[in-house]
C-alpha positions, -999 to +999 in steps of 0.1 A: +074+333-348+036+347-345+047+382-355+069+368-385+040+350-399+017+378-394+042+401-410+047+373-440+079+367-434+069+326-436+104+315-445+122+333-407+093+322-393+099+284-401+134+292-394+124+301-357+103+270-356+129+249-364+148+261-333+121+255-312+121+218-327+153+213-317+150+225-285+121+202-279+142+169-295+172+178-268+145+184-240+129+148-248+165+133-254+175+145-218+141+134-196+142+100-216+176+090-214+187+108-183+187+085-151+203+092-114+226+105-109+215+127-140+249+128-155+236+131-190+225+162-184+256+178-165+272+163-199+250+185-218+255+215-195+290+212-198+292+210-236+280+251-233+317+254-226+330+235-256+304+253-281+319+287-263+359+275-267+344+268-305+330+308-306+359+321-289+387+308-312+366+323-343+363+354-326+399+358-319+385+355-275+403+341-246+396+299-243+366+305-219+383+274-197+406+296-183+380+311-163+376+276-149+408+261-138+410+220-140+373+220-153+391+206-191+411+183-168+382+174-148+358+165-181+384+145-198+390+125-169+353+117-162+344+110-197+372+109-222+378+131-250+344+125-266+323+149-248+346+176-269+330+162-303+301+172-318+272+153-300+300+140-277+279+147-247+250+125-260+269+095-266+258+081-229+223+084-238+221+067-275+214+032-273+243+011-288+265+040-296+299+026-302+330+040-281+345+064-307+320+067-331+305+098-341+272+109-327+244+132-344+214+152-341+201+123-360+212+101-330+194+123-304+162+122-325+156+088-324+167+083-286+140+110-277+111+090-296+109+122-320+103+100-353+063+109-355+077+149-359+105+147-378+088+151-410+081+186-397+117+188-389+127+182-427+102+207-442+113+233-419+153+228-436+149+246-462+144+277-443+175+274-427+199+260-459+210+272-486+203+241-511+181+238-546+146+238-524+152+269-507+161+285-540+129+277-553+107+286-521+123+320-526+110+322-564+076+331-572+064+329-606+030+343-604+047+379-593+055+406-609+092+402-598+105+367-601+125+370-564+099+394-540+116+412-516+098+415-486+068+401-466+040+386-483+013+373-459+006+335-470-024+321-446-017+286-452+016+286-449+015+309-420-011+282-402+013+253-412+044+270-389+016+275-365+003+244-365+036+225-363+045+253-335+015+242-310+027+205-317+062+212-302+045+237-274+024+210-268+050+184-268+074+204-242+042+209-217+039+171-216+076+166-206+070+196-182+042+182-168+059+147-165+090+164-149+067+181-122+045+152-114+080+127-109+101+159-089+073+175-068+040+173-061+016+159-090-008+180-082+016+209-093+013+196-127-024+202-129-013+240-136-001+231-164-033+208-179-047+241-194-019+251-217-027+214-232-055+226-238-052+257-259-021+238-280-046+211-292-072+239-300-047+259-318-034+227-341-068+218-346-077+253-364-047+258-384-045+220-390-079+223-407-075+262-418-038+244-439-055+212-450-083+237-465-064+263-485-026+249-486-032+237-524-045+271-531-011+287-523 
């Protein structure tokens, strides 16, 4: 993401941040929800399998299950057909799911207490689909060339995706942090007090550096 946005290339660097988001909703969804005997997230580790069966039938590859005799068998039994549906392996986790009733990313969200950064969530979308919004990000009408190919360094919006970048950072520290302090020593977790540190600095300048020169751009 840093050497995207240095390069200019604002639109793969939001793109990258956007992955790091939703790694950071799945990690809060799992130390949340999760609870002894931590079957939520042997759910989730499982559902790598599914996503590969998904990949492997596309690219014309041998069902990865039959490198793992009986482990189909074996999921179906413990937890029904469900945890081979998209989000199936969160259902145990969302709070009033219905049996049989589809799950999303939407779901997972809310049952990690993400709501205060989803709005980043939503203006990073654009960098990833191909509706009317990302069009028009991709259109510049003060250039020479209508569509610029290429990079073309924009500070603000290069300190917005690093702002919103430190948030998650930030963010995944804390759950880190939590994780240590509850599974080993707490004192462990002190190691990680400094990188808190440095993510609040770093949103602090490009929070103010963005709210200073984004209407410019």
């Amino acid at each position: 993401m840093d050497l995207l946005a240095r390069k200019g290339f604002n639109e793969g660097a939001l793109a990258r941040a956007r992955s790091l988001y939703e790694v950071t909703a799945i990690t809060s969804f799992l130390v949340v929800r999760n609870t002894p005997t931590y079957e939520l997230t042997e759910r989730y580790h499982l559902s790598a399998m599914v996503e590969r069966r998904k990949d492997a039938r596309f690219m014309g590859e041998e069902d990865p299950f039959a490198d793992a005799p009986g482990l189909e068998d074996a999921m179906r039994a413990a937890w029904g057909d469900e945890v081979f549906r998209p989000y199936g392996w969160a259902r145990t986790g969302i709070p009033g799911a219905e049996p049989g009733s589809r799950v999303t990313f939407r779901d997972v969200e809310e049952a990690a207490v993400m709501e205060s950064l989803r709005h980043a969530y939503l203006t990073m979308n654009h960098a990833i689909h191909s509706g009317a919004l990302s069009v028009t990000a991709r259109s510049d009408r003060a250039h020479p060339f209508f569509n610029p190919i290429g990079g073309e360094v924009k500070h603000a919006s290069a300190a917005w995706v690093a702002g919103a970048t430190s948030c998650f950072f930030f963010f995944l520290n804390q759950l880190a942090i939590r994780e240590i302090a509850s599974l080993v020593d707490p004192d462990a977790a002190l190691m990680l007090g400094h990188l808190d540190e440095l993510c609040e600095s770093a949103q602090d300048y490009f929070g103010s550096y963005y709210q200073s020169h984004g209407d410019a751009e």
